[in-house]
C-alpha positions, 0 to 999 in steps of 0.5 A: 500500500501506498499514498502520500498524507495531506502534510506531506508523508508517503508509506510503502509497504513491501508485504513480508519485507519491509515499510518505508515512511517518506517525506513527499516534498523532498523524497527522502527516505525517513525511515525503514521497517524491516520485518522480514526473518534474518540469520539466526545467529543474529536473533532475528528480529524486527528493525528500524534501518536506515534512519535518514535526516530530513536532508537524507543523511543516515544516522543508524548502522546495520551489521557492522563488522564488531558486532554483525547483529546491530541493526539501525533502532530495535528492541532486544533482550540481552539476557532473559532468563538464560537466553539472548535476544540480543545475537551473537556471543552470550556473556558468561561470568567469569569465562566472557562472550562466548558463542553459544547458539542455543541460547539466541532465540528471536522476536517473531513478526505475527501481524500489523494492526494498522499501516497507516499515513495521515494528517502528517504522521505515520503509524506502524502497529505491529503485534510479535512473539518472543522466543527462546532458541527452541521456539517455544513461546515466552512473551507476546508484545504488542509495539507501535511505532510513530512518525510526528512532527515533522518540521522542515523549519527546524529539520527535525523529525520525531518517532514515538516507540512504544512497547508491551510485552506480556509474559506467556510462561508459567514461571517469571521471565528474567530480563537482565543485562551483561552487567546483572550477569556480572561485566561492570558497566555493560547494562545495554538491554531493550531499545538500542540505537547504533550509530554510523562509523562516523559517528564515534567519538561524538558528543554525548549530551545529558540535561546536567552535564555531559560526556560517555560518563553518562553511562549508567546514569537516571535521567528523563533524556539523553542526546547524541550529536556528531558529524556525517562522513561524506556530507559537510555537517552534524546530527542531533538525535535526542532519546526521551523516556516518557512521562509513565516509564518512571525512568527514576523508580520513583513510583514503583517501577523498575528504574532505568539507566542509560547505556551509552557509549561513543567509543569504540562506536557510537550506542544508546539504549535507556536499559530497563535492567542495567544494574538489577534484574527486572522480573515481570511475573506470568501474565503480567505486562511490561510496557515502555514508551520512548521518543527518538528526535532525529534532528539536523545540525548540532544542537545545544542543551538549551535546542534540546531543552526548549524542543521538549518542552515545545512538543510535551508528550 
C-alpha cells in the first residue's frame, strides 16, 4: 500500500519485507521497517534501518563488522532468563562472550494492526512473539511505532516507540543485562540505537552535564550529536523516556539507566535492567514508551531543552 498524507508523508509497504515512511516534498527516505526473518545467529528480529535526516543523511548502522547483529533502532533482550535476544556471543561470568547458539532465540513478526499515513504522521502497529532458541513461546508484545512532527523549519523529525510485552510462561521471565550477569558497566538491554562509523567519538549530551560518563546514569533524556562522513555537517538525535516509564523508580517501577557509549562506536539504549534484574511475573505486562528526535545540525542543551518542552508528550 501506498499514498502520500495531506502534510506531506508517503508509506510503502513491501508485504513480508519491509515499510518505508517518506517525506513527499523532498523524497527522502525517513525511515525503514524491516520485518522480514534474518540469520539466526543474529536473533532475528524486527528493525528500524536506515534512519535518514530530513536532508537524507543516515544516522543508524546495520551489521557492522564488531558486532554483525546491530541493526539501525530495535528492541532486544540481552539476557532473559538464560537466553539472548540480543545475537551473537552470550556473556558468561567469569569465562566472557562466548558463542553459544542455543541460547539466541528471536522476536517473531505475527501481524500489523494498522499501516497507516495521515494528517502528517505515520503509524506502524505491529503485534510479535518472543522466543527462546527452541521456539517455544515466552512473551507476546504488542509495539507501535510513530512518525510526528515533522518540521522542515527546524529539520527535525520525531518517532514515538512504544512497547508491551506480556509474559506467556508459567514461571517469571528474567530480563537482565551483561552487567546483572556480572561485566561492570555493560547494562545495554531493550531499545538500542547504533550509530554510523562516523559517528564515534561524538558528543554525548545529558540535561546536567555531559560526556560517555553518562553511562549508567537516571535521567528523563539523553542526546547524541556528531558529524556525517561524506556530507559537510552534524546530527542531533535526542532519546526521551516518557512521562509513565518512571525512568527514576520513583513510583514503583523498575528504574532505568542509560547505556551509552561513543567509543569504540557510537550506542544508546535507556536499559530497563542495567544494574538489577527486572522480573515481570506470568501474565503480567511490561510496557515502555520512548521518543527518538532525529534532528539536523548540532544542537545545544538549551535546542534540546526548549524542543521538549515545545512538543510535551
Amino acid at each position: 500500500m501506498s499514498g502520500p498524507s495531506e502534510r506531506g508523508l508517503r508509506l510503502v509497504h513491501a508485504h513480508g519485507e519491509r515499510i518505508a515512511i517518506s517525506e513527499v516534498s523532498t523524497g527522502v527516505e525517513l525511515l525503514n521497517y524491516v520485518y522480514r526473518p534474518e540469520a539466526a545467529w543474529e536473533s532475528p528480529k524486527p528493525y528500524l534501518h536506515p534512519l535518514r535526516t530530513l536532508a537524507g543523511n543516515v544516522v543508524t548502522d546495520y551489521r557492522p563488522n564488531d558486532h554483525r547483529w546491530h541493526k539501525g533502532l530495535q528492541m532486544t533482550a540481552s539476557h532473559l532468563s538464560g537466553q539472548n535476544l540480543w545475537g551473537g556471543n552470550t556473556y558468561v561470568h567469569g569465562k566472557g562472550y562466548l558463542e553459544l547458539p542455543e541460547r539466541v532465540g528471536s522476536m517473531a513478526h505475527v501481524a500489523f494492526d494498522e499501516v497507516t499515513a495521515e494528517g502528517g504522521g505515520a503509524v506502524i502497529a505491529e503485534r510479535l512473539t518472543w522466543h527462546p532458541y527452541d521456539g517455544e513461546l515466552w512473551a507476546e508484545e504488542e509495539r507501535r511505532v510513530e512518525v510526528h512532527d515533522v518540521d522542515a523549519g527546524a529539520g527535525s523529525w520525531a518517532l514515538t516507540w512504544s512497547s508491551a510485552v506480556t509474559n506467556r510462561r508459567e514461571v517469571p521471565l528474567r530480563f537482565g543485562s551483561p552487567t546483572t550477569a556480572g561485566r561492570e558497566m555493560a547494562g545495554y538491554t531493550g531499545l538500542f540505537w547504533r550509530g554510523p562509523r562516523s559517528f564515534r567519538d561524538g558528543r554525548v549530551i545529558g540535561p546536567e552535564s555531559e560526556g560517555p560518563d553518562l553511562m549508567g546514569r537516571q535521567a528523563p533524556w539523553l542526546a547524541y550529536s556528531a558529524e556525517h562522513d561524506g556530507t559537510d555537517g552534524h546530527a542531533t538525535l535526542v532519546f526521551a523516556h516518557a512521562p509513565e516509564n518512571d525512568h527514576s523508580g520513583s513510583r514503583g517501577t523498575h528504574p532505568a539507566h542509560w547505556f551509552v557509549r561513543n567509543e569504540p562506536f557510537a550506542a544508546v539504549a535507556p536499559s530497563p535492567a542495567f544494574f538489577e534484574e527486572l522480573e515481570l511475573a506470568p501474565g503480567d505486562t511490561l510496557a515502555r514508551r520512548y521518543r527518538v528526535v532525529v534532528a539536523e545540525g548540532a544542537w545545544e542543551r538549551e535546542d534540546i531543552v526548549k524542543y521538549l518542552a515545545e512538543h510535551p508528550w
